[in-house]
N, C-alpha and C positions, 0 to 999 in steps of 0.2 A: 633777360639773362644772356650771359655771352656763352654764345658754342664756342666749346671749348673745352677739348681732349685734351692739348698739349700736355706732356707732363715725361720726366724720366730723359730717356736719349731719341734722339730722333738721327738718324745718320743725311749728309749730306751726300748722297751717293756720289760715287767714279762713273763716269761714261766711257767702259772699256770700247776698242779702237782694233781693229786688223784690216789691214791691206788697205785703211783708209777709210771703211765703211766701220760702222755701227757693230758690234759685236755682242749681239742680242744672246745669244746663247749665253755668250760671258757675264751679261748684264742679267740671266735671269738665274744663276748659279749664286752669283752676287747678292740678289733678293731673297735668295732661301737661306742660304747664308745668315742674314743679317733676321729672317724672323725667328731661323733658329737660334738664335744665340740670347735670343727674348729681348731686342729692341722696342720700341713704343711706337714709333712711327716711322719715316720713309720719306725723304726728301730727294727728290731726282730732278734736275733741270734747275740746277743753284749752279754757282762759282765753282765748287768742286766736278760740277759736270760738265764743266768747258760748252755750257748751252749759250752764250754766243754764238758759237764756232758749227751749230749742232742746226739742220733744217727745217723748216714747219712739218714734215712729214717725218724725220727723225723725232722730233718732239715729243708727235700723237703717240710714235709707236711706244717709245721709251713709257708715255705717262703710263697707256695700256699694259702694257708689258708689268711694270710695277703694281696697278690697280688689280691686276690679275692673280700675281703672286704673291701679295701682300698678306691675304690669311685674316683679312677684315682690319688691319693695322692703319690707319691712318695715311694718306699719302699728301704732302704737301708741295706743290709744283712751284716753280721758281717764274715769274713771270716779268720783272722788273725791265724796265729800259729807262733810258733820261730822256722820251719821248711818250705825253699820255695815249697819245694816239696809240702808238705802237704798243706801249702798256695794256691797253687795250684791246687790242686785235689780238694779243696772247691771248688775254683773258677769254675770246670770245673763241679762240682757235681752240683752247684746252677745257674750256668747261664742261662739253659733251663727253669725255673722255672719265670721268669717274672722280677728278680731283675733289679734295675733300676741304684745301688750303690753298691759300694762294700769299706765295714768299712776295714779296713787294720791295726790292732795294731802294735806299735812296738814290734818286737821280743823281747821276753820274756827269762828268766833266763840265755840263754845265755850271754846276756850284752855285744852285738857288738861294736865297734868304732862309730864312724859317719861316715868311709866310708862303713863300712859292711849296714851301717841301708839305705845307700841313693844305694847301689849296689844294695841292697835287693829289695825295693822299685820300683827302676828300673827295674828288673824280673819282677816282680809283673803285673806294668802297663805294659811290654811287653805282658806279658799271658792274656790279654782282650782286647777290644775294648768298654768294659762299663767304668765309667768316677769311678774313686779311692779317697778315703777317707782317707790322714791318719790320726792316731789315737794315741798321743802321753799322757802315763799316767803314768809317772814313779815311782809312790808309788805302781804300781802295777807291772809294769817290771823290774824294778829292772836297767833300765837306760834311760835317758834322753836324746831327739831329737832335739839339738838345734835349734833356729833360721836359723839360715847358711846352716844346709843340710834341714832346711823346706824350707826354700826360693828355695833353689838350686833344691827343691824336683818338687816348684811347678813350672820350667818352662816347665815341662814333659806336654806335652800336656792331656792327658787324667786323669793327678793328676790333682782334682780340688776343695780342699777342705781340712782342717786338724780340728778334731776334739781337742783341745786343754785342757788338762786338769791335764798341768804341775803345775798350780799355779805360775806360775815364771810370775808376773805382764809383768816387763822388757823385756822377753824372747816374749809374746806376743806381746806386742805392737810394739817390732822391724818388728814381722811377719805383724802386719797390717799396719805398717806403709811403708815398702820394698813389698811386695807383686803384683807378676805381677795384671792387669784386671783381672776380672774375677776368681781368689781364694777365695772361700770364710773360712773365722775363724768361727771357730763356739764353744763357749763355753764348755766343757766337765763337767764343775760344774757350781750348780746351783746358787749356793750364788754368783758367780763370772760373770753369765749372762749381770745383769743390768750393772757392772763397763765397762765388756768388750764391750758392745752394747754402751754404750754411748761413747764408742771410734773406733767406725767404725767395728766391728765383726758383723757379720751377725744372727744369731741366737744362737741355744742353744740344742743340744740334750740331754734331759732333765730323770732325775731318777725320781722327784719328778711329772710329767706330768700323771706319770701313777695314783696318787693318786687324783691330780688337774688338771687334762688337761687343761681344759676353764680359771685358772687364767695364768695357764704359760704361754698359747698360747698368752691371752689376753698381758701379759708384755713383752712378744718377740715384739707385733704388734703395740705395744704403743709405743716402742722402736724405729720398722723402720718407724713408724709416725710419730716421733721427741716430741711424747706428753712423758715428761721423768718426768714428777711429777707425772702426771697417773700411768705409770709403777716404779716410785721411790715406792706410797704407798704400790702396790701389791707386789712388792720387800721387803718392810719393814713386811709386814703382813705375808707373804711366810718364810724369815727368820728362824724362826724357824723350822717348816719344811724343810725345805732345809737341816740343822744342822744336826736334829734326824735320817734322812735316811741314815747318815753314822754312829750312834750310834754302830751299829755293822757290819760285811761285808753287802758291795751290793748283794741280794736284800731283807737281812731278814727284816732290819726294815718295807721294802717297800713290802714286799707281809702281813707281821703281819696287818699293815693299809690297806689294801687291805681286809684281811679277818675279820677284823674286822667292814670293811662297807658291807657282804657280799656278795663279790662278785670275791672270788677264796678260793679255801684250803688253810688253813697255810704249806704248805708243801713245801719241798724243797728237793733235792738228794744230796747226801755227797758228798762230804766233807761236805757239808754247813747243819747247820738245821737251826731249827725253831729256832727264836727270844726268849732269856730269857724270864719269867715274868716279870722283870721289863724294857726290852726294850719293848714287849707287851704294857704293861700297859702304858708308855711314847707316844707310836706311836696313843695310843685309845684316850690319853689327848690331842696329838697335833691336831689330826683330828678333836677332838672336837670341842676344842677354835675354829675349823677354820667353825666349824657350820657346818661339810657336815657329821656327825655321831649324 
């Protein structure tokens, strides 16, 4: 049987930033934050954490930091490269540190086959015995993980889960519809949450949670309660939020909202910066209408 918590929202944490270093104070305000607001789990060292950009010692401390203040919540670390090697050496870097998941992106700018993507995968769950995530985003890698080597992905015992966020409606629904016991789908975008919950996908690891946590969490839980007009309205009210945090790359819209409720630096490490003024200004109107600024 597959380990296997997954369920509800899980947040794709922010990696708040001052003067350039790590902003751990910020980042563990953030964590209590998100348990109080009754999230499910805890996702730190993904795309929204600019963990790229982030050191093997920034890495430990953030997993730590998180695995501490979690409250027993689940924590799933981001470990993905287009290199197994490298893939690897995360996995071997963060293991000791309390991770409970491990996020697995599809390989990136190389642009594998489907057999290279499901060989790859297969290293991957050989190099642990913690339970694998994948993580298929192809507006950001640059290729697409079909159905077929997901299915074929998840009879891997210790694969238990694919974070999805192809947009390819069809492409999902074969995954939830073919999928052994025990895999769970779990949404990769937000706006796409409610459609895909209401067709048997399990939850939602979430961009927008770091700004709402208590509504997302609240529309994942409505969802596995079968109340879907409860979570249809906070779907419908959320909407736009959801929209403006892709206004420019993940995570500028989502930390400018962030610091504009006080509670991290506008700041980010290159490549990436700060959000325009008028993406600014759009993320200050959305918070608003939503009454939490």
């Amino acid at each position: 049987m597959k380990d296997n918590r997954l369920k509800g929202c899980g947040t794709a944490l922010v990696t708040p930033f001052k003067n350039g270093d790590v902003d751990y104070e910020a980042f563990a305000a953030s964590i209590d934050r998100q348990v109080a607001a009754g999230v499910d789990f805890l996702v730190p060292l993904g795309t929204t954490g600019e963990t790229p950009c982030l050191t093997d010692d920034e890495k430990i401390s953030i997993l730590q930091l998180a695995k501490e203040r979690s409250c027993g919540l689940p924590v799933m670390a981001g470990v993905g490269t287009n290199s197994l090697e490298q893939t690897i050496s995360n996995i071997r870097l963060l293991e000791p540190h309390g991770v409970d998941y491990f996020l697995v992106v599809v390989p990136y700018y190389n642009k594998p086959p489907q057999e290279g993507i499901y060989q790859y995968y297969k290293a991957v769950a050989a190099a642990t015995q913690k339970p694998v995530v994948l993580y298929n985003v192809p507006g950001r890698t640059g290729v697409n993980m079909t159905a077929q080597t997901t299915l074929r992905l998840a009879e891997i015992e210790n694969i238990v889960a694919v974070k999805e966020a192809s947009s390819n409606r069809d492409q999902i629904l074969e995954i939830l519809n073919n999928r052994p016991e025990g895999f769970a789908v779990l949404s990769g975008n937000d706006d796409e949450t409610f459609d895909l919950m209401k067709n048997g996908a399990e939850g939602i690891i979430s961009v927008a949670s770091n700004i709402v946590p208590a509504m997302v969490a609240e529309l994942s839980h409505n969802m596995l309660e079968g109340k879907v007009e409860e979570a249809e309205a906070i779907h419908t009210k959320l909407l736009p939020l959801f929209k403006n945090c892709f206004v420019e790359s993940n995570p500028i819209p989502t930390k400018a909202a962030l610091n504009a409720m006080g509670l991290m630096e506008n700041e980010l490490r290159l490549p990436l910066v700060p959000a325009s003024q008028p993406a600014y200004d759009l993320m200050v109107q959305t918070v608003k209408e939503l009454g939490i600024l």
